[in-house]
KETI-191655 format. One record per residue (C-alpha): x, y, z negated; residue in one letter. Coordinates in Angstrom, 2 decimals, decimal comma. Last residue first. Layout:
// residues N
x:X	y:Y	z:Z	aa:a
...
//
This chain:
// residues 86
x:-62,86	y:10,93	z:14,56	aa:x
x:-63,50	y:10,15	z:11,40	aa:x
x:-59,92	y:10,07	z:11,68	aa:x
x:-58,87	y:12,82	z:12,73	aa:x
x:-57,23	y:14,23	z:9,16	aa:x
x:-56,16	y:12,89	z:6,40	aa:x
x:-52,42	y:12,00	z:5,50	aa:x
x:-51,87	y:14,53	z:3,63	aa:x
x:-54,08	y:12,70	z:0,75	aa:x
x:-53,09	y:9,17	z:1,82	aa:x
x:-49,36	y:10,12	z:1,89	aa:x
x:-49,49	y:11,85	z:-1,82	aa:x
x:-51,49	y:8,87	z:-3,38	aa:x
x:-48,79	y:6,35	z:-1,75	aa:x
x:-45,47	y:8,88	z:-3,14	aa:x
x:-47,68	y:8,58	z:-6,10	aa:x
x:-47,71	y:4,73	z:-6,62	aa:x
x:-43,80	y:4,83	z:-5,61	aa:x
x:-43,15	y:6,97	z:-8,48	aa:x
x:-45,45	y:4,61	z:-10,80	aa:x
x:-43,76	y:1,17	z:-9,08	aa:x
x:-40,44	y:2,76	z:-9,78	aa:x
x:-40,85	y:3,75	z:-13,65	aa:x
x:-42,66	y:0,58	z:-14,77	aa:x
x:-39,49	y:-1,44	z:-12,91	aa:x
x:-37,17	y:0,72	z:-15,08	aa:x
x:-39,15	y:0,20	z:-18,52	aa:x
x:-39,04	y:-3,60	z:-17,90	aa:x
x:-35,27	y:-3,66	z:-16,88	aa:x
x:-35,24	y:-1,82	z:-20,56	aa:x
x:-36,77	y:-4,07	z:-21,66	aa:x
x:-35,33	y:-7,45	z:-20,25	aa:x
x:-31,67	y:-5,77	z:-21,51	aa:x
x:-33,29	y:-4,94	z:-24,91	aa:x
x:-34,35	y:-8,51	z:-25,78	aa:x
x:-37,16	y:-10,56	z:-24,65	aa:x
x:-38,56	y:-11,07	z:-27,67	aa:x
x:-39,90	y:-7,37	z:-27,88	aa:x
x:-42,49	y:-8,52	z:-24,84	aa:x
x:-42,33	y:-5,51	z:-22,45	aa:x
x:-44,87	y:-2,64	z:-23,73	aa:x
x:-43,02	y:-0,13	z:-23,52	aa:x
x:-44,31	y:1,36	z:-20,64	aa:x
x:-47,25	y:-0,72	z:-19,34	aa:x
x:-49,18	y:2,72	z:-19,79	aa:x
x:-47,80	y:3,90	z:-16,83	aa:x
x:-48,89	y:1,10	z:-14,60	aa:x
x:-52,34	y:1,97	z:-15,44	aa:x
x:-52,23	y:5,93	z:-14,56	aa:x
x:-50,30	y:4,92	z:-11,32	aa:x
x:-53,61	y:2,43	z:-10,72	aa:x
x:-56,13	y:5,51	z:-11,37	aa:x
x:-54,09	y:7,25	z:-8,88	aa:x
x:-54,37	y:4,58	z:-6,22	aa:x
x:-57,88	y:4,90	z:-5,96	aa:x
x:-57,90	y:8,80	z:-6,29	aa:x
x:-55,32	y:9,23	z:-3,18	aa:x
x:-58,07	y:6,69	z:-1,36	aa:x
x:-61,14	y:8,36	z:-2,41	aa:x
x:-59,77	y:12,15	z:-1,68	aa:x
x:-58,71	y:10,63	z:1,62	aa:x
x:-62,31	y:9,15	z:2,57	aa:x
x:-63,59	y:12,16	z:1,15	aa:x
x:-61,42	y:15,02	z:3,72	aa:x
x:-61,84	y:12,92	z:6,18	aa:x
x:-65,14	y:12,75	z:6,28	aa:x
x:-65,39	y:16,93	z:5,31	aa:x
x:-63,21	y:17,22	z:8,62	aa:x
x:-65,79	y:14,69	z:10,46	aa:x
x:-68,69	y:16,55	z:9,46	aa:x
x:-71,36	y:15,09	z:7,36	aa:x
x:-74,99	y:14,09	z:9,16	aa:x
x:-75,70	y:11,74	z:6,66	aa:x
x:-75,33	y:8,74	z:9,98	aa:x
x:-72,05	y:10,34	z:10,00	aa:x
x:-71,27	y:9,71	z:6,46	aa:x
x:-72,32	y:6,14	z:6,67	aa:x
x:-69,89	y:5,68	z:9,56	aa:x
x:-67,07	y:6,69	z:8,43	aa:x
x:-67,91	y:4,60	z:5,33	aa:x
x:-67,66	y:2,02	z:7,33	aa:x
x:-64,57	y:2,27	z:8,65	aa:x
x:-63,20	y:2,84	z:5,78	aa:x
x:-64,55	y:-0,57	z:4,85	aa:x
x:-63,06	y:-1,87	z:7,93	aa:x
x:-59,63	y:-0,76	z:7,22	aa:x
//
């Protein structure tokens, strides 16, 4: 929190609104977590084949939940924004 903080700040001192803050502190934080969704879905697959089929497909399941809830986080920190900056 106290980096977002910060950057609250920083974007004052540039003389930015506090709608467009909020707007780019969200945009930074749905993008953050993004880029990790896009990671975790690439682990798809890729459970060790010694393992068995049971380990994965318990694998491919776990990959599958962590990415959905990964954008259900992106989502609430993009329409989440909003007051803020304030």
């Amino acid at each position: 929190m106290n980096v977002r903080l910060k950057v609250f700040a920083l974007l004052e001192a540039h003389g930015v609104p506090a709608s467009e803050a909020d707007d780019l502190v969200a945009a930074l934080g749905a993008g953050a977590v993004a880029g990790v969704q896009c990671e975790v879905v690439e682990l798809g697959g890729m459970a060790p084949a010694s393992r068995g089929a049971v380990f994965s497909d318990g694998w491919d399941d776990g990959v599958r939940v962590v990415s959905e809830a990964l954008v259900g986080i992106a989502d609430r920190e993009w329409s989440g924004r909003g007051g803020e900056a304030v």
